[in-house]
DRENFIMAR-841272 format. One line per 8 residues: their letters; for each residue y, z, x of C-alpha. Coordinates in nm, 4 decimals, padded with zeros to 6 digits, always signed. Layout:
% residues N
a = Y,Z,X; ...
//
This chain:
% residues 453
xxxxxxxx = -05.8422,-03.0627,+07.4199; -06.0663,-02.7340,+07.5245; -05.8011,-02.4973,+07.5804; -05.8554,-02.1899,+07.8337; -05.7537,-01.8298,+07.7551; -05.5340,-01.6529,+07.9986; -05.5015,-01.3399,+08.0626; -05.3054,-01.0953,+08.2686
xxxxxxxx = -05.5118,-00.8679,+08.4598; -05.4125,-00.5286,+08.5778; -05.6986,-00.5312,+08.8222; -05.4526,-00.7610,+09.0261; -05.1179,-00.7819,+08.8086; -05.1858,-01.1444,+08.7585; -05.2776,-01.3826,+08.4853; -05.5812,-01.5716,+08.4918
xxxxxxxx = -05.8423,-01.7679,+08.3416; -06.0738,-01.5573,+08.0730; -06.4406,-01.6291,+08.1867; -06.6599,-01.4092,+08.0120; -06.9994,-01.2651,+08.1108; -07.1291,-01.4033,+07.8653; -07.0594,-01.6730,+07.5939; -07.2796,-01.5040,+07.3736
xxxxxxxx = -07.1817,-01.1575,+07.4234; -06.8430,-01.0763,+07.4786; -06.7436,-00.6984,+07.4812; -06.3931,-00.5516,+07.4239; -06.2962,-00.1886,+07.4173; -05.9935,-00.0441,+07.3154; -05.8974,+00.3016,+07.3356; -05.8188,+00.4388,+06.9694
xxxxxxxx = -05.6281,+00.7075,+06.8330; -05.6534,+01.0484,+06.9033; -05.6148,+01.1935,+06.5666; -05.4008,+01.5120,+06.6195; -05.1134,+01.4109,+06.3983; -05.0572,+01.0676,+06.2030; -05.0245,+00.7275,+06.4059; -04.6892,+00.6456,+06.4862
xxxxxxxx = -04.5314,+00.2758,+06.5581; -04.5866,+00.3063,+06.9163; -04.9418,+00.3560,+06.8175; -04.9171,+00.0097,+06.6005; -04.8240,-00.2315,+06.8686; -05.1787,-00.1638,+07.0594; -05.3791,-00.2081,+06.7220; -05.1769,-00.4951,+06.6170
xxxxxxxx = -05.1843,-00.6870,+06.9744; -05.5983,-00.6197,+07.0270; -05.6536,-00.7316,+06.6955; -05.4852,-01.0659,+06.7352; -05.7060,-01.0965,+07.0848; -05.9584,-00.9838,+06.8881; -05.9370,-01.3156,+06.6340; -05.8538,-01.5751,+06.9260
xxxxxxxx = -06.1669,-01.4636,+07.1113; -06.3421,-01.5238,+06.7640; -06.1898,-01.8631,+06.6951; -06.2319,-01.9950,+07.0460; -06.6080,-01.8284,+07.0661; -06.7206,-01.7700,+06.7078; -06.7142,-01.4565,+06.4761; -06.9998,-01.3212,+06.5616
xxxxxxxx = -07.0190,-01.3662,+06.9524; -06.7527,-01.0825,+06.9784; -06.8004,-00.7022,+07.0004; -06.4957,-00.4944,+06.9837; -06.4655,-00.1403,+06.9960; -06.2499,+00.0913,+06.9516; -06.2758,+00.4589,+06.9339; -06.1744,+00.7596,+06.8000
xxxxxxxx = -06.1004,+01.0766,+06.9786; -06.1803,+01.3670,+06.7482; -06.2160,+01.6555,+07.0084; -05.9577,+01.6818,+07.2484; -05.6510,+02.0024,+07.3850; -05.3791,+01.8547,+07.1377; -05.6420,+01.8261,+06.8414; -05.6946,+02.2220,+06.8783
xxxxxxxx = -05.3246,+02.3283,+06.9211; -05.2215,+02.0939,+06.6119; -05.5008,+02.3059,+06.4003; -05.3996,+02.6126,+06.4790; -05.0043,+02.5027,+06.4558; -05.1052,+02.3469,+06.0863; -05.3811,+02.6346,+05.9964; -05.6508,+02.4565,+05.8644
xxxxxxxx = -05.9564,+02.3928,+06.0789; -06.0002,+02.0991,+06.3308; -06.2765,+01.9429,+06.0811; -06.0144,+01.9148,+05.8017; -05.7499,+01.8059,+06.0621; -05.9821,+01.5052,+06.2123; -06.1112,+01.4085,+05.8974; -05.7336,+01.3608,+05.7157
xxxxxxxx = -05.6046,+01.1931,+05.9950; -05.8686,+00.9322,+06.0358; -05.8154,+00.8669,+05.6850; -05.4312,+00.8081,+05.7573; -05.5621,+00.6157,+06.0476; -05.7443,+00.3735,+05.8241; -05.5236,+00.3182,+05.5807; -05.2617,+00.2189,+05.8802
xxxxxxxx = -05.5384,-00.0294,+05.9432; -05.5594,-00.1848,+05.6060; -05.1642,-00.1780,+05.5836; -05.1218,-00.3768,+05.8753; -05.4385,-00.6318,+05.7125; -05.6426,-00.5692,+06.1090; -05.9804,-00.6764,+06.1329; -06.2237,-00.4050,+06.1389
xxxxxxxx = -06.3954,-00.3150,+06.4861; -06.7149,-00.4189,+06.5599; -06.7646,-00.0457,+06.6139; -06.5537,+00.2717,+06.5813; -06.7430,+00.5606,+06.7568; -06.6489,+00.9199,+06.7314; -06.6583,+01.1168,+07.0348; -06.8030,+01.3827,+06.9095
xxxxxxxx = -07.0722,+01.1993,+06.7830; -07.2122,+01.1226,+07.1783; -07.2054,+01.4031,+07.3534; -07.5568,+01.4292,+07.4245; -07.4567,+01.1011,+07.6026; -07.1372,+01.2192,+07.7586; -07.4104,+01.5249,+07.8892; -07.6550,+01.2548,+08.0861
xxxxxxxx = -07.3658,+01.0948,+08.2791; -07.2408,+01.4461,+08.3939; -07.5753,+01.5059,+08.4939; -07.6478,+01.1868,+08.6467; -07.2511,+01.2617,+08.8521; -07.3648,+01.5822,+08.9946; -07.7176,+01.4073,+09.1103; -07.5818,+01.1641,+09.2731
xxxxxxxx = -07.2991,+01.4348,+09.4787; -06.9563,+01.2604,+09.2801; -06.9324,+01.6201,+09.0582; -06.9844,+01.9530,+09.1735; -06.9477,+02.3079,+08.9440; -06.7258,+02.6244,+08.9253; -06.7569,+02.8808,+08.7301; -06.9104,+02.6573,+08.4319
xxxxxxxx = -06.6168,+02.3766,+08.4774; -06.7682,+02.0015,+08.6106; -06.5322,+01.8302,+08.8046; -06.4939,+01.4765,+08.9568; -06.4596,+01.4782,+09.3590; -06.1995,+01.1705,+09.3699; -06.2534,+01.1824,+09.7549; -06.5675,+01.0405,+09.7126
xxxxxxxx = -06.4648,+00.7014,+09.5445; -06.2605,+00.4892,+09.7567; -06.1293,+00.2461,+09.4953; -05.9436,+00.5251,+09.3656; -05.5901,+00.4071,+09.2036; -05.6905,+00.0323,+09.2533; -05.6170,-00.0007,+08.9104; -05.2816,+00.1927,+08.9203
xxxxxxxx = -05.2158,-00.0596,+09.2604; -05.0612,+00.3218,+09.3934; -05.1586,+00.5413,+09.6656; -05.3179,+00.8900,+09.5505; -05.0012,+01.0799,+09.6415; -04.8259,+00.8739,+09.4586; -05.0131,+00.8586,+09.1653; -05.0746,+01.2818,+09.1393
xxxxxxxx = -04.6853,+01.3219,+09.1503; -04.5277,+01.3973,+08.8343; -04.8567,+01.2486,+08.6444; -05.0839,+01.4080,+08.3659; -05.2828,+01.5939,+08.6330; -05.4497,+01.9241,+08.5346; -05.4136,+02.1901,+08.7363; -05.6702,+02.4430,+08.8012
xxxxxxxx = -05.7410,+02.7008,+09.0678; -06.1222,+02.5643,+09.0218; -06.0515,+02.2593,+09.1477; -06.1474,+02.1617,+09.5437; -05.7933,+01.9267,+09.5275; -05.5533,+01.8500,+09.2591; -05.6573,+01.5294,+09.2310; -06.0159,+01.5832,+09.1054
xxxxxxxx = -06.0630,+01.5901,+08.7224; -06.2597,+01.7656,+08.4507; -06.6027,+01.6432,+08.2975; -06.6774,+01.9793,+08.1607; -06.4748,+02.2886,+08.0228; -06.5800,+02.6275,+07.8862; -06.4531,+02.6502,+07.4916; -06.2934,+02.9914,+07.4321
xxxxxxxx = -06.4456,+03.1724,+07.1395; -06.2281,+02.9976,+06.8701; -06.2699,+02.6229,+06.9883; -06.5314,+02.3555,+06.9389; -06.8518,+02.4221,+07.1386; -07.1656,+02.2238,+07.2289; -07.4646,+02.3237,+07.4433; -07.5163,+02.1840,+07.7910
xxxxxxxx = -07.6850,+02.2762,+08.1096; -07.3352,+02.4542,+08.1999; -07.2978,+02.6629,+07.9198; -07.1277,+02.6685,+07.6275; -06.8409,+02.3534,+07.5819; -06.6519,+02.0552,+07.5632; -06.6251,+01.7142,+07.7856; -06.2990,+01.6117,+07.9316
xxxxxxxx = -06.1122,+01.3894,+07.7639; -06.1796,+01.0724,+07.9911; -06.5453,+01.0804,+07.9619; -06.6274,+01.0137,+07.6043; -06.4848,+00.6097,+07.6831; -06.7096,+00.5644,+08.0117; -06.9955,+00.7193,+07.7734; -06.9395,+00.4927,+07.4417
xxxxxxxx = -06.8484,+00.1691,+07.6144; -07.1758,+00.2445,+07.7801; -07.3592,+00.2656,+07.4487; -07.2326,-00.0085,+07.2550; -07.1078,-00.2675,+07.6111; -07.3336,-00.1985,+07.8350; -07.2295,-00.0822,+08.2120; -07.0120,-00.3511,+08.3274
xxxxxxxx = -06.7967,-00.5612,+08.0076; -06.5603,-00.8418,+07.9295; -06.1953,-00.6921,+07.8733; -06.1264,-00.2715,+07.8484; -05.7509,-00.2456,+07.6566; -05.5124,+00.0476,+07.5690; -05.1078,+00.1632,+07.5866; -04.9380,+00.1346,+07.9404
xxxxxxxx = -04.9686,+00.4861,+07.9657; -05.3097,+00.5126,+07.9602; -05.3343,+00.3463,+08.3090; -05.3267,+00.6680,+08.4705; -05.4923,+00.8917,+08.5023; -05.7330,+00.8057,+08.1932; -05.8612,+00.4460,+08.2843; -05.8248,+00.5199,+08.6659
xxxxxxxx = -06.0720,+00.8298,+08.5895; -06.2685,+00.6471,+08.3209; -06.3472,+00.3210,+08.5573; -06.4126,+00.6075,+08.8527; -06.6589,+00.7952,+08.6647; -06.8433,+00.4967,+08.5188; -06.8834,+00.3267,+08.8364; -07.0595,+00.6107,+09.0274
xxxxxxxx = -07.2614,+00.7113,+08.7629; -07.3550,+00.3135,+08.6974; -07.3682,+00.2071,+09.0228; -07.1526,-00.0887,+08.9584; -06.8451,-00.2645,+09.1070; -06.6551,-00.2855,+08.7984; -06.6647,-00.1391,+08.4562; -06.4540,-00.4313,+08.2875
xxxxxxxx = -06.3516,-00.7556,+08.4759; -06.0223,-00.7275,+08.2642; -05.7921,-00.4570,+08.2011; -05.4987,-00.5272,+07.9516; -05.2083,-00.3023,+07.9071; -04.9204,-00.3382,+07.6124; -04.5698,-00.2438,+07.7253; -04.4047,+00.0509,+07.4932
xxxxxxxx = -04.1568,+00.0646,+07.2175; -03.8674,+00.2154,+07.2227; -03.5789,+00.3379,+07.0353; -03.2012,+00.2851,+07.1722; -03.3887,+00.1684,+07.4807; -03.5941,+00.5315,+07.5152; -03.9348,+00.5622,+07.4764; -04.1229,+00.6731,+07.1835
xxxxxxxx = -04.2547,+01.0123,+07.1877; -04.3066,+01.2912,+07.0239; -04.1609,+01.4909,+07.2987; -03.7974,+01.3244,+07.2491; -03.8477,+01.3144,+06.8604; -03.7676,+00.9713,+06.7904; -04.1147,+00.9221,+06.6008; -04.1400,+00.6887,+06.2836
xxxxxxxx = -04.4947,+00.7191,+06.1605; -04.6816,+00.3969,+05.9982; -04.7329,+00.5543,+05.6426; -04.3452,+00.6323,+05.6031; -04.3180,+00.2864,+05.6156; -04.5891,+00.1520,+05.3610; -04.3801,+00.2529,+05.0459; -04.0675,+00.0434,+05.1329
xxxxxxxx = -04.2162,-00.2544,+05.3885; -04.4476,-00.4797,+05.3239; -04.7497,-00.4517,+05.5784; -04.6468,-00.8181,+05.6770; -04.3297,-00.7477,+05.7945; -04.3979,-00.4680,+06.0375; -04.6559,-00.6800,+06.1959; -04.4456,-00.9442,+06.2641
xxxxxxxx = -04.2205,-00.7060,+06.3874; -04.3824,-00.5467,+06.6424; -04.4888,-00.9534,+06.7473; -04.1701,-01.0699,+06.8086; -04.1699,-00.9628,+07.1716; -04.4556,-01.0170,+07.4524; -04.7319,-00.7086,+07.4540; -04.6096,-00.6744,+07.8268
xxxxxxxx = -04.2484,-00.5815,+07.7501; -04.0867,-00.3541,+07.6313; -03.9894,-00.3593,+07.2231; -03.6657,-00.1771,+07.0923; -03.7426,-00.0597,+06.7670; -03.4125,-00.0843,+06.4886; -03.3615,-00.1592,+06.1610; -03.2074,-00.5278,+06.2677
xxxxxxxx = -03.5361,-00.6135,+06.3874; -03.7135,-00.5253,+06.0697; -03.4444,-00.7029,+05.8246; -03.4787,-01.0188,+06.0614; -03.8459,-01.0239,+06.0208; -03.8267,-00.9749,+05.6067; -03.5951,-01.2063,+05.5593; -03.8113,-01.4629,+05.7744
xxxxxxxx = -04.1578,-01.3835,+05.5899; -03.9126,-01.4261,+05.2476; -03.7917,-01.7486,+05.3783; -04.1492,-01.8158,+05.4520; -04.2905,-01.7835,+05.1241; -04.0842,-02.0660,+04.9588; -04.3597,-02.2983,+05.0547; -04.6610,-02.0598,+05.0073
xxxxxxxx = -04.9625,-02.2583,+04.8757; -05.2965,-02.0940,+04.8091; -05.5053,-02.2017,+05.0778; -05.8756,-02.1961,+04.9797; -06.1741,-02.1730,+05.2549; -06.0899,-02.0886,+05.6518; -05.8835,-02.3806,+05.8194; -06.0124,-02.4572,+06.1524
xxxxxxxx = -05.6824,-02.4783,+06.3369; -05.6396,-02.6656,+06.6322; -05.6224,-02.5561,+06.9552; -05.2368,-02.6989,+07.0584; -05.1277,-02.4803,+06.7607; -05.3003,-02.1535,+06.8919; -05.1753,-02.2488,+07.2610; -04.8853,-02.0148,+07.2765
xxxxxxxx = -05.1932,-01.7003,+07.1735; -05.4378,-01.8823,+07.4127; -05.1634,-01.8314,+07.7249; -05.1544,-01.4319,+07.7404; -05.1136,-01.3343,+07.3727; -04.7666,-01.5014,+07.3720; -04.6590,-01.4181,+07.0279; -04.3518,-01.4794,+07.0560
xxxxxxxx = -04.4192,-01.8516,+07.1358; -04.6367,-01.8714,+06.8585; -04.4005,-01.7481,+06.6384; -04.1734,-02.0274,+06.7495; -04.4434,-02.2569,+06.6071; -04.4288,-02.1070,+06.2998; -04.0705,-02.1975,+06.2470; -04.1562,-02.5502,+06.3340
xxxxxxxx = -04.4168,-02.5860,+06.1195; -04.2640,-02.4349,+05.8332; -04.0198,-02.6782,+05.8676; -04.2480,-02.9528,+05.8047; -04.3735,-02.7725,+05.5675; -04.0786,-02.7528,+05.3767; -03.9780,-03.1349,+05.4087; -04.3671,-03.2108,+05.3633
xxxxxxxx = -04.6706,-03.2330,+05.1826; -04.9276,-03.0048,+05.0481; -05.1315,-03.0811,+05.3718; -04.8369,-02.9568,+05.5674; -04.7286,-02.6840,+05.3797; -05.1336,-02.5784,+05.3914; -05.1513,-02.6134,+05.7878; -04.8512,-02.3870,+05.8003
xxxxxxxx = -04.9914,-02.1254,+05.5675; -05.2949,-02.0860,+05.7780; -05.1420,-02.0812,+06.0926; -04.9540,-01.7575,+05.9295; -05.3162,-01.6484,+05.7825; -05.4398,-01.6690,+06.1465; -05.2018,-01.3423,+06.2846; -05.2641,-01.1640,+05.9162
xxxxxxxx = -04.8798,-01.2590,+05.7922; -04.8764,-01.4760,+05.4484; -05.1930,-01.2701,+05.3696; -05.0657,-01.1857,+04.9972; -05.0187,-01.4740,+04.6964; -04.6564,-01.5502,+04.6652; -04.6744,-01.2962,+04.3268; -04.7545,-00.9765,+04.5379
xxxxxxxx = -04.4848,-01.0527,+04.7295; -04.2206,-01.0824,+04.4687; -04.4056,-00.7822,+04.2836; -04.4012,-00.5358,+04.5907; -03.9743,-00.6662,+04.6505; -03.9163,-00.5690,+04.2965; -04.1659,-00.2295,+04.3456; -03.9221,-00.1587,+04.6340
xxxxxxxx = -03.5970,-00.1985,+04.4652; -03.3708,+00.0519,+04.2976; -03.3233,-00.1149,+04.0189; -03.5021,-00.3255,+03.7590; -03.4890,-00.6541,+03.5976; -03.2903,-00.5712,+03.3003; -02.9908,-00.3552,+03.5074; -03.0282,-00.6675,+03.7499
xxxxxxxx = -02.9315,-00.9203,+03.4253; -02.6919,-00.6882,+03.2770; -02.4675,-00.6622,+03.5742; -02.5005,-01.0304,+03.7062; -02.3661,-01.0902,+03.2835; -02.0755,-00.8438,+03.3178; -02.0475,-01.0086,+03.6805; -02.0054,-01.3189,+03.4699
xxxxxxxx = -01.7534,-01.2040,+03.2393; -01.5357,-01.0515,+03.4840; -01.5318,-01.3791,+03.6474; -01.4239,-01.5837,+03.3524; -01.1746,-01.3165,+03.2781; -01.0700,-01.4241,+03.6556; -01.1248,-01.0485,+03.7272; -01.2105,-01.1008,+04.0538
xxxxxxxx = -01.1931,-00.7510,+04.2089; -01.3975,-00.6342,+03.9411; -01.6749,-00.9547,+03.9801; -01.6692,-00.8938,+04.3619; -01.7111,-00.4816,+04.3193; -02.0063,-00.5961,+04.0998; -02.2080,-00.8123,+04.3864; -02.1694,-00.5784,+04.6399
xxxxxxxx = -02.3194,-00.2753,+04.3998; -02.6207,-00.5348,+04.3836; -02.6366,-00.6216,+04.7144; -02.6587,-00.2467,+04.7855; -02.9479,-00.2276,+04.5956; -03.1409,-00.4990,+04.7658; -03.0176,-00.7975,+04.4944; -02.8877,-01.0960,+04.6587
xxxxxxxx = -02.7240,-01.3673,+04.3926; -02.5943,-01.6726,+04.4363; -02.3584,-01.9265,+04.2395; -02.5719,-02.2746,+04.1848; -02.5202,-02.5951,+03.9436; -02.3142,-02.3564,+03.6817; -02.5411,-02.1131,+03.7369; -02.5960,-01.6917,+03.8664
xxxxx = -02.9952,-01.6899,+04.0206; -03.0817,-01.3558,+04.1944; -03.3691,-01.2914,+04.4399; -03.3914,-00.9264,+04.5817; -03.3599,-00.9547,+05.0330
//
């Protein structure tokens, strides 16, 4: 059966059938990281949920039908603040964390991007679709600032589905005395002496930060694209602006026929932000989790709710990709997989369904045959989970642990001899000081195995 992909469309609020422009040429953006300060989970679920629309748009269309990018914003208000704040220049502060960035990338075993474009290597393009704003009478100048006249788009907020008074109250607005109303927006700002400058027919400066993603997705899409994706939060004002800029300066209806938004995560129900300082960054979590087991985390609820973040959640998920590997078999090649078993990804990124298939398959994968236990493995391959041989898994739970092989023997034999000694207290206080150190044992055919949790 030729399955359909659904999506849900914030152009509308409502899920429907993915027809792309072209079969051939399908174009994805998704807005990146602005690389101020190291990614953070809430920055995960975005990269993690694109990249598994990113590999059912290849399997359903082929690998190399798909462009997909996603960019990198390396000039921007909070970039300059956090170099000053960390004293050491913007150059050094971009550069480290892209590096973090990209190691959060290989962590979490994403594909790579068709293309990740820097901002602040298109400005000359950002430039020609100021100019081309203020030509056609959507921009006007003061006092060397460009700004967006919103009045003169009338599908402003369509994509926020909120009127303009609505929208400007308590938002991200900037407020300036330049400004003809408070709802227009900068293309163009003055740098002070100490900030990144560039040339342009305005003076000395720097582009506002929603134009470098109308300028790039121009580049590398083309005017009007396939799907444009980001964080909930970036709905407004930054896509609002974004699709408002491109359009006028395009001349188009659209810039992307669909816009998809992933819900946030939270902590004790509260969102994650830096502001309320509930922040867990990705790289304090590389040394003790496996890369697997985050990702399935931050799958195990659908991209368009909410996800409340604990450590419950995580233990769930490492005890299921543990379970999991008890019927890991090498799979060699790519296995085609069929279309009813990718049906839960094909109907609006449900992960969570898919993740239900899993469970059945591993199932019949552990009552089954190599053929089974194959089909399962590459159904976890698919979503990047199962991506490690079964020894990199045991070596990274024994990395992780407190305590090595020999203490773990030693104590499960003293364990042993307390027990014969029918020193149970003793035997008992013995588990539990392994179990705090991540050793589970059990009692089998005469026997004391141990595996760590």
């Amino acid at each position: 059966m030729n399955k359909d992909i659904y999506l849900t469309n914030n152009l509308n609020n409502k899920k429907e059938k993915f027809v792309p422009l072209d079969r051939k040429n399908i174009g994805m953006y998704v807005c990146g990281p602005t690389v101020y300060d190291n990614p953070h989970i809430g920055n995960a679920r975005p990269l993690v949920i694109f990249d598994i629309l990113y590999k059912v748009l290849k399997s359903k269309y082929g690998h190399d039908k798909i462009i997909y990018v996603r960019n990198v914003t390396d000039i921007d208000d909070k970039i300059i603040k956090s170099s000053k704040e960390k004293n050491i220049s913007i150059s050094e502060l971009t550069k480290s964390v892209i590096k973090d960035f990209n190691d959060d990338c290989d962590y979490l075993d994403l594909d790579n991007p068709t293309q990740q474009p820097k901002a602040t290597d298109h400005i000359d393009l950002m430039i020609e679709m100021i100019s081309s704003l203020i030509k056609k009478n959507f921009a006007y100048e003061v006092k060397n600032h460009i700004y967006f006249e919103v009045s003169k788009f009338d599908d402003y907020g369509k994509l926020s589905n909120k009127k303009l008074d609505d929208l400007i109250a308590g938002s991200r607005v900037e407020a300036s005395e330049n400004k003809k109303k408070s709802e227009d927006f900068v293309l163009w700002k003055p740098s002070k002496d100490d900030e990144p400058s560039w040339s342009s027919p305005w003076g000395k400066g720097r582009p506002g930060w929603h134009l470098e993603c109308s300028a790039m997705s121009k580049k590398y899409l083309g005017d009007v694209f396939d799907i444009h994706g980001g964080g909930i939060d970036l709905i407004f004002p930054h896509h609002e602006n974004e699709i408002t800029q491109s359009r006028c300066a395009n001349d188009t209806k659209v810039l992307a026929n669909y816009w998809i938004h992933n819900a946030f995560i939270t902590m004790s129900n509260e969102k994650m932000a830096k502001s309320t300082g509930n922040i867990l960054k990705i790289k304090d979590f590389r040394e003790n989790i496996d890369g697997q087991v985050l990702k399935l985390a931050l799958m195990s609820a659908h991209y368009k709710q909410p996800l409340d973040w604990n450590e419950k959640l995580l233990e769930d998920c490492n005890n299921t990709i543990d379970k999991w590997y008890e019927v890991y078999l090498h799979v060699k090649g790519k296995t085609v997989l069929d279309e009813d078993i990718l049906s839960p990804l094909y109907d609006d990124l449900n992960t969570p369904g898919y993740i239900a298939n899993l469970h059945q398959l591993y199932d019949k994968a552990k009552k089954g045959n190599d053929n089974d236990k194959g089909l399962f493995v590459s159904a976890c391959n698919f979503i990047g989970i199962l991506n490690k041989t079964k020894e990199e898994w045991i070596k990274f739970k024994k990395k992780k642990s407190s305590i090595n092989e020999d203490d773990i023997l030693e104590m499960i034999t003293l364990r042993n001899k307390a027990r014969e000694d029918k020193n149970y207290k003793e035997a008992d206080i013995i588990r539990d000081k392994l179990l705090d150190k991540g050793v589970l044992i059990e009692d089998k055919d005469g026997k004391t195995i141990w595996k760590l949790k």
